[in-house]
C-alpha positions in Angstrom: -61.7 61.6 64.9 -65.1 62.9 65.4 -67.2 63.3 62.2 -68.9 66.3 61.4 -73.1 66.3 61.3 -72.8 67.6 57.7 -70.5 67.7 55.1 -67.9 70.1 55.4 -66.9 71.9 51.7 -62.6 73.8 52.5 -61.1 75.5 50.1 -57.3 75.6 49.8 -56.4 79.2 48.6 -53.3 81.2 48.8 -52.8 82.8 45.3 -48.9 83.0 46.4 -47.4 79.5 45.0 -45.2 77.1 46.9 -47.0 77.5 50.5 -48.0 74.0 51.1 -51.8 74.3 49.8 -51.5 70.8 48.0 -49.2 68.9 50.5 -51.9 70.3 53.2 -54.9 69.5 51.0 -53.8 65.8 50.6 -52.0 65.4 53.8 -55.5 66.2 56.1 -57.8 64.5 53.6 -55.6 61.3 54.1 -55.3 62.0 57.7 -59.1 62.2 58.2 -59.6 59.3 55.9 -57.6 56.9 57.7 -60.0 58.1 61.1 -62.9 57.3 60.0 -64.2 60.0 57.5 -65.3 59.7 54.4 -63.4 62.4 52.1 -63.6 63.3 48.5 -60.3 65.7 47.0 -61.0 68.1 44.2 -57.9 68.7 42.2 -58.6 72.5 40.8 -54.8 73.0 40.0 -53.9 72.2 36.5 -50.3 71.1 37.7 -52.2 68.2 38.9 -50.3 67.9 42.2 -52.5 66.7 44.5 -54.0 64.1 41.9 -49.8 63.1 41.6 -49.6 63.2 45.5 -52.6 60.4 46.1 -51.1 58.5 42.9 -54.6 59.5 40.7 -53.8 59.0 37.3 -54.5 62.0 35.5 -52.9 62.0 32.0 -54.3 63.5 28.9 -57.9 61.3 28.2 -58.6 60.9 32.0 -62.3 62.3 33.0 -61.6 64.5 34.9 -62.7 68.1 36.8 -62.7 69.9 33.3 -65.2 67.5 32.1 -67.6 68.8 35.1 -66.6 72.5 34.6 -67.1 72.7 30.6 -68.8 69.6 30.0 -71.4 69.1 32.8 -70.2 65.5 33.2 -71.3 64.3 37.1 -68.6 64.3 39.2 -69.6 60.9 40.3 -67.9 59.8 36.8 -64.9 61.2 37.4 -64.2 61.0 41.3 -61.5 58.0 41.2 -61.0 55.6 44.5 -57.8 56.5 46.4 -55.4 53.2 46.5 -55.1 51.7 49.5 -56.5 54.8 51.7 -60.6 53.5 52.4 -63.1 56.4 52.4 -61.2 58.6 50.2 -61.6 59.5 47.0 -59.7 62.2 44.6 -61.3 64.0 41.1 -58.2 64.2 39.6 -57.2 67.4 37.3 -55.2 67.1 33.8 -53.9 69.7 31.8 -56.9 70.4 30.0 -58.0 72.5 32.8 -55.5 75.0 31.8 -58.3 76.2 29.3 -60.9 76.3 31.5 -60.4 80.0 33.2 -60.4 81.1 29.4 -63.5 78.9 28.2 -65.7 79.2 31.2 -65.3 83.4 30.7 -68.9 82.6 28.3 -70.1 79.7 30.2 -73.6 80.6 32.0 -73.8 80.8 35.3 -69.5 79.9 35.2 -69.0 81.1 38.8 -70.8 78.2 40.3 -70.5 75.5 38.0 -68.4 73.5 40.8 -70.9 73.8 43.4 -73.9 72.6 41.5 -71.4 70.1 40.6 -71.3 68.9 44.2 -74.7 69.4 45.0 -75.7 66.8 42.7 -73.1 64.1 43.9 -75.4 61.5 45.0 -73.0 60.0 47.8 -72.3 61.5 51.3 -69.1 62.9 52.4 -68.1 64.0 55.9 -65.2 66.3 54.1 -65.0 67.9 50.9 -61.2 69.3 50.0 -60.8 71.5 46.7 -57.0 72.3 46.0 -57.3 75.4 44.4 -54.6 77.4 41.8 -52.4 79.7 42.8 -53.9 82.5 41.3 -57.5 84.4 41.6 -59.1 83.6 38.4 -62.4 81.9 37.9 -61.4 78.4 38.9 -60.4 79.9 42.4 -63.8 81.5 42.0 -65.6 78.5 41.7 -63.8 77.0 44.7 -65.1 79.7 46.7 -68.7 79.8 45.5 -68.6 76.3 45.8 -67.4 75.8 49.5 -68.3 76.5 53.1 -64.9 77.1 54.6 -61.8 78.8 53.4 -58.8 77.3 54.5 -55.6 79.6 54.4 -52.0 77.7 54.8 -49.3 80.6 55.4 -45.6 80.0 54.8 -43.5 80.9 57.9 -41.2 83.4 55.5 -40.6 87.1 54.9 -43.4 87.7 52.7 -46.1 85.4 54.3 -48.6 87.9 54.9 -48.4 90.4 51.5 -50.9 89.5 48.9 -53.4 88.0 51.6 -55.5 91.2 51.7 -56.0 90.7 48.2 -57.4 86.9 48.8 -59.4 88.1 51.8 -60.9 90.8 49.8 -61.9 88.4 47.0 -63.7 86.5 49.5 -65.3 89.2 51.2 -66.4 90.2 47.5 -67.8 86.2 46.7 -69.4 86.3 50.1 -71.3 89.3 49.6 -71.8 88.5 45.6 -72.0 84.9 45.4 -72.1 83.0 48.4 -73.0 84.5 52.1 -72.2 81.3 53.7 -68.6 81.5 53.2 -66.1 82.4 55.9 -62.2 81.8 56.3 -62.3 79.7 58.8 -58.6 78.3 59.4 -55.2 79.8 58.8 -52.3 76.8 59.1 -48.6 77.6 59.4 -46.4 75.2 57.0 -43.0 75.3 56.9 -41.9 76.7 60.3 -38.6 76.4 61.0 -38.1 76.6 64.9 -34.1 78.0 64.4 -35.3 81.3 62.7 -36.1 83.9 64.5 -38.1 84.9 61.6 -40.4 82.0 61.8 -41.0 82.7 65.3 -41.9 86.6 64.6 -44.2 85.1 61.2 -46.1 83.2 63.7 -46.8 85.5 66.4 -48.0 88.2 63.6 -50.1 85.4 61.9 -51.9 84.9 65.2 -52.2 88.3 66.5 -54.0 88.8 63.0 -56.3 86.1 62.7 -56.5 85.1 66.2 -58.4 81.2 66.7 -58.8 80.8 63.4 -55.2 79.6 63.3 -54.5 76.1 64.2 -52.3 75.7 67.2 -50.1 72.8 65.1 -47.5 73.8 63.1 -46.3 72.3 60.1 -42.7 72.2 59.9 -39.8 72.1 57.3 -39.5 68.5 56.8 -37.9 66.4 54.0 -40.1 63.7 54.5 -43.2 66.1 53.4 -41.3 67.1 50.0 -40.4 63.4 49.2 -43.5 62.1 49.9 -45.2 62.6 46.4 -42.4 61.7 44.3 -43.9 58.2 45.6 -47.2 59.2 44.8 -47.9 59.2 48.7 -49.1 61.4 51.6 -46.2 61.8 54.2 -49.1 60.2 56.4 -48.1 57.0 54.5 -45.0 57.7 53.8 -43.8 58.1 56.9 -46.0 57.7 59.3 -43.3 58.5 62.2 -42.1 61.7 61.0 -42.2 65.1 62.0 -44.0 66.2 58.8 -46.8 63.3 59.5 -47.6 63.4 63.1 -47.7 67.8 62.4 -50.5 66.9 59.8 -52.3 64.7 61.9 -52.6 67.1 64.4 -54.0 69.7 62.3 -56.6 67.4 61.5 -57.0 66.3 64.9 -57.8 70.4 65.8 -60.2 70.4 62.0 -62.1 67.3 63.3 -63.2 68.8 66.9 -63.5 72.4 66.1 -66.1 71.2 63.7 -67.9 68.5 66.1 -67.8 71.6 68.5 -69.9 73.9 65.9 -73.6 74.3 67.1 -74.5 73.3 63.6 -72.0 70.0 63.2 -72.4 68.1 67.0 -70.0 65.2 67.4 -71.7 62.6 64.7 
């Protein structure tokens, strides 16, 4: 896959829970990992997910993103090597960081403590995924004062589209407050089920909505997806063969060249 010029900072927001944000956050890091690019996950959930889905230890003790939040700790301490997947690395989240929307309320400057975080990382990465909560509070914040790129996954149900003008106003707001670069930039379908009609009607609203920002893969329902990280794997490794893994891959497929195609990213 082609690698982008610079590095490339997506959030993954959706304050409504259970849309895919964490299988998609790990699914594309490990897809673009395992083509060449050098990826770093940033578990901002305090469920931990993502850091369970690349098998990240992240019990109680563990550095981890809390330490960088509250603690300044460099994330270079705390970034743990992914097993068996080269290039990618995960900073996992325990459940300390449950405390850190209430403690960073008096922190100074506690909007963008993640991205001068990153800034200071002393490595390269070509991609930079932060898993964010499903809420709006200040860790989502800091995902979004921290990143380039906001990356929306939308369920293929009934409700898919209430509750997004909230998150799209809270990113106009930190784009006009806190960080002008930002931009949603893609909007991924997960769990499209091709014998609803609903699904079908989801979709077509989704993209006379958004337009091209939304990917032309699809995610669909797929058990292999939801067994994946009760092994403490990516359906990529899972099972490679699946409908749920070759779906991801092309997502990151369409990631990887939209960005090489950006004036600003050529085709590294």
């Amino acid at each position: 896959m082609p690698r982008p010029e610079r590095t490339r900072i997506m959030c993954v927001a959706n304050q409504k829970g259970g849309v895919g944000k964490t299988t998609t956050a790990v699914n594309l890091a490990v897809a673009l990992a395992l083509h060449g690019n050098r990826v770093l996950v940033i578990d901002l959930d305090p469920q931990g997910n993502a850091s369970t889905g690349l098998d990240v230890p992240h019990h109680t003790g563990i550095p981890d993103v809390y330490d960088c939040l509250i603690n300044s700790v460099p994330l270079a301490e705390v970034a743990q090597t992914v097993e068996g997947i080269p290039n990618l690395w995960c900073v996992p989240a325990t459940i300390d960081l449950a405390g850190a929307e209430i403690e960073l309320v008096s922190v100074v400057a506690r909007e963008s403590r993640l991205a001068r975080a990153i800034a200071a990382y002393p490595g390269t990465f070509d991609y930079v995924f932060i898993d964010c909560p499903p809420s709006l509070g200040l860790l989502t914040v800091n995902a979004l004062v921290a990143a380039q790129e906001v990356l929306i996954p939308i369920q293929c149900e009934y409700y898919a589209l209430e509750g997004l003008n909230q998150l799209i106003n809270n990113i106009n707001l930190v784009r006009q407050h806190l960080n002008p670069a930002l931009e949603v930039s893609t909007i991924l379908l997960t769990m499209y089920d091709r014998r609803t009609r609903l699904a079908d009607a989801v979709e077509q609203d989704v993209r006379n909505h958004f337009g091209d920002k939304v990917l032309q893969a699809v995610i669909p329902r797929n058990v292999r997806v939801s067994e994946a990280p009760s092994y403490g794997q990516s359906v990529m490794t899972y099972d490679p063969g699946s409908r749920g893994a070759t779906s991801y891959f092309e997502a990151a497929q369409e990631i990887a060249e939209r960005g090489a195609k950006e004036p600003v990213s050529r085709h590294a």
